[in-house]
MARNU-859109 format. One record per residue (C-alpha): residue number from 0; residue in three letters; x, y, z. Coordinates in nm, 3 decimals. Example, Ala and Ser with C-alpha at 12.3 -4.5 7.8 and 13.67 -1.06 7.14 Angstrom:
BEGIN
+-----+------+---------+---------+---------+
: pos : code :       x :       y :       z :
+-----+------+---------+---------+---------+
:   0 :  Ala :   1.230 :  -0.450 :   0.780 :
:   1 :  Ser :   1.367 :  -0.106 :   0.714 :
+-----+------+---------+---------+---------+
This chain:
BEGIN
+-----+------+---------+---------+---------+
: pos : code :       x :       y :       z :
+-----+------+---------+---------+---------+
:   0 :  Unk :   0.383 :   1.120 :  -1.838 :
:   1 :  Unk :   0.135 :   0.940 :  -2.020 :
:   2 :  Unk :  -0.197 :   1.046 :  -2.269 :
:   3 :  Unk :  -0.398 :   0.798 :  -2.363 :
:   4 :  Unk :  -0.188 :   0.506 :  -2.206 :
:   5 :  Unk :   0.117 :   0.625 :  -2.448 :
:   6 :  Unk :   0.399 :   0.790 :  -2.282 :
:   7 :  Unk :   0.483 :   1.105 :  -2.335 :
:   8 :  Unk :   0.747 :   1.398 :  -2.258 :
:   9 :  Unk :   0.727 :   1.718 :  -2.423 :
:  10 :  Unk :   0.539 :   1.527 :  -2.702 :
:  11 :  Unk :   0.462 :   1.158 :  -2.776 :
:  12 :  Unk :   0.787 :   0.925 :  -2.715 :
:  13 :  Unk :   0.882 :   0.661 :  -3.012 :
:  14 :  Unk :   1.020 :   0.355 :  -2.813 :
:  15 :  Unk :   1.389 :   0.279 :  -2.912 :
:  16 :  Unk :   1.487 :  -0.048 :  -2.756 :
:  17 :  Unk :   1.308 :  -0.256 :  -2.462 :
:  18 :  Unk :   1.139 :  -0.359 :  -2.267 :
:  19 :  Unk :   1.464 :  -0.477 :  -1.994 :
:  20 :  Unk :   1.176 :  -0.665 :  -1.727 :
:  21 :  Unk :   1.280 :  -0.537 :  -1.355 :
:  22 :  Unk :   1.139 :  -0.710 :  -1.102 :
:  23 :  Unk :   1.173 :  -0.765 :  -0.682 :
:  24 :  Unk :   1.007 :  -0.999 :  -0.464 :
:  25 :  Unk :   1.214 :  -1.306 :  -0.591 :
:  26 :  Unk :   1.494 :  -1.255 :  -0.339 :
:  27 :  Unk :   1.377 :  -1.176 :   0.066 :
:  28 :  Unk :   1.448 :  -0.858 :   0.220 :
:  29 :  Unk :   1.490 :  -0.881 :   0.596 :
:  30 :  Unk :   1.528 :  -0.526 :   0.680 :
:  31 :  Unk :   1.164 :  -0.512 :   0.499 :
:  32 :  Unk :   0.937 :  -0.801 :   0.523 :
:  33 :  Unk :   0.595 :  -0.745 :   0.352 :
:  34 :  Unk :   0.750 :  -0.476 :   0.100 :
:  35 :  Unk :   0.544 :  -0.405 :  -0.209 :
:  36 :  Unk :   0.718 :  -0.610 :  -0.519 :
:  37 :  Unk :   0.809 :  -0.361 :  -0.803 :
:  38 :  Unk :   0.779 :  -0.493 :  -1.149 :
:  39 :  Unk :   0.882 :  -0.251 :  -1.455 :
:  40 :  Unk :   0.958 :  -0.246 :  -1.793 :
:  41 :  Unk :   1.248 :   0.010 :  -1.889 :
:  42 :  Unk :   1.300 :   0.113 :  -2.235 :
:  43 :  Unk :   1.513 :   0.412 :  -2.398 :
:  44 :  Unk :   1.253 :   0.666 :  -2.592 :
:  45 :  Unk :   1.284 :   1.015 :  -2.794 :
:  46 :  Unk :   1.036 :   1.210 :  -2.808 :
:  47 :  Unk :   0.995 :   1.490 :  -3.080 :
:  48 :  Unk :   1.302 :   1.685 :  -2.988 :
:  49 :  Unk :   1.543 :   1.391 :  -3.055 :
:  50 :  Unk :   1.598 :   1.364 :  -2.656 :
:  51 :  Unk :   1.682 :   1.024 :  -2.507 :
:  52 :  Unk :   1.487 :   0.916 :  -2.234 :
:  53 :  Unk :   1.510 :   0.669 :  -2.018 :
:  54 :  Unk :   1.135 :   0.558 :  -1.961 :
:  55 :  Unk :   0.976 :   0.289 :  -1.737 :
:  56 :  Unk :   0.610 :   0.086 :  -1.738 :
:  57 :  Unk :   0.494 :  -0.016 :  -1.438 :
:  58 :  Unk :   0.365 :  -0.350 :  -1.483 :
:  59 :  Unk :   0.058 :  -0.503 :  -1.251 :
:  60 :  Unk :   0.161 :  -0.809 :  -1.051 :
:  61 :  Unk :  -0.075 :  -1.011 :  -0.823 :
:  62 :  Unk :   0.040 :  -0.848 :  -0.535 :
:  63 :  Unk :  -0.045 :  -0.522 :  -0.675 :
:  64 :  Unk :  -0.296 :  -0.521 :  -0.924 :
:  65 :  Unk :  -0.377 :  -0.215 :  -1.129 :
:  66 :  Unk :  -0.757 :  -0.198 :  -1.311 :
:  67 :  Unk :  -0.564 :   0.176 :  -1.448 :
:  68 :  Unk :  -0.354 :  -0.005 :  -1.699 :
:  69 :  Unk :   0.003 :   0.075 :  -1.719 :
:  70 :  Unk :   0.157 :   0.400 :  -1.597 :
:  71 :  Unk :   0.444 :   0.489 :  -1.717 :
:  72 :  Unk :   0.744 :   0.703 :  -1.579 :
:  73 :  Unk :   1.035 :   0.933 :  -1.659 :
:  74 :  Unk :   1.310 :   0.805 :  -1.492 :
:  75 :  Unk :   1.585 :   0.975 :  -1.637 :
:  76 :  Unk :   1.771 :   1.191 :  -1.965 :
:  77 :  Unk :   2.068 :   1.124 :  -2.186 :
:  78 :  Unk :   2.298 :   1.378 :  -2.225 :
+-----+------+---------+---------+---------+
């Protein structure tokens, strides 16, 4: 989903509006204790076929570090 750290689908995506910050790990879990905390940044993209997207970054945290940089994700379309 990603060349060159930009995202991408079916070409490169032009970010529309973000990031909204999601994150867990501020609020305990007891069904799972020791869970990985999930930090993302969604935005809504198009890419060069005038599709919406709905896109998310995964951020690092210090939890989980990443020495990749930021991958990013297609988490859904706009119909």
């Amino acid at each position: 989903m990603a060349e060159g750290g930009q995202p991408c689908h079916h070409g490169p995506l032009r970010l529309l509006a973000g990031p909204r910050r999601v994150e867990t790990g501020w609020w305990p879990d007891p069904a799972a204790p020791g869970a990985p905390v999930a930090a993302r940044d969604y935005y809504i993209a198009q890419n060069p076929a005038a599709e919406l997207l709905w896109v998310y970054r995964e951020r690092a945290t210090s939890a989980a570090p990443s020495a990749a940089g930021p991958r990013w994700f297609l988490h859904g379309l706009y119909a």
